[in-house]
C-alpha positions, 0 to 999 in steps of 0.5 A: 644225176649223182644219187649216192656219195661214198667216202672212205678214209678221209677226215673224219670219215672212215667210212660213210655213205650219203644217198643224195636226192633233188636237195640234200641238207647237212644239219649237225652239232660243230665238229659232226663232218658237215663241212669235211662231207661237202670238201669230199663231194669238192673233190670228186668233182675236181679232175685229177691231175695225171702225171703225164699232163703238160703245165 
């Protein structure tokens, strides 16, 4: 289980580290990087795509 989330450098983030439990909620005013935090946890779990892959 994935059970903490550090981010460097991206959006708005220069660096953040979120501990994640069994329910993690992001509450913040507008423009707070609740949804720039999910896009980043997106990411990770998308795989790379390397350069010697075929299409």
């Amino acid at each position: 289980m994935l059970t903490r989330m550090l981010v460097r450098n991206f959006k708005r983030f220069g660096e953040i580290d979120i501990e994640l439990g069994n329910s993690v909620v992001f509450i913040g005013p507008n423009n707070s990087g609740k949804t720039a935090a999910l896009q980043a946890l997106a990411l990770w779990e998308k795989p790379s795509r390397r350069d010697d892959q075929q299409t």
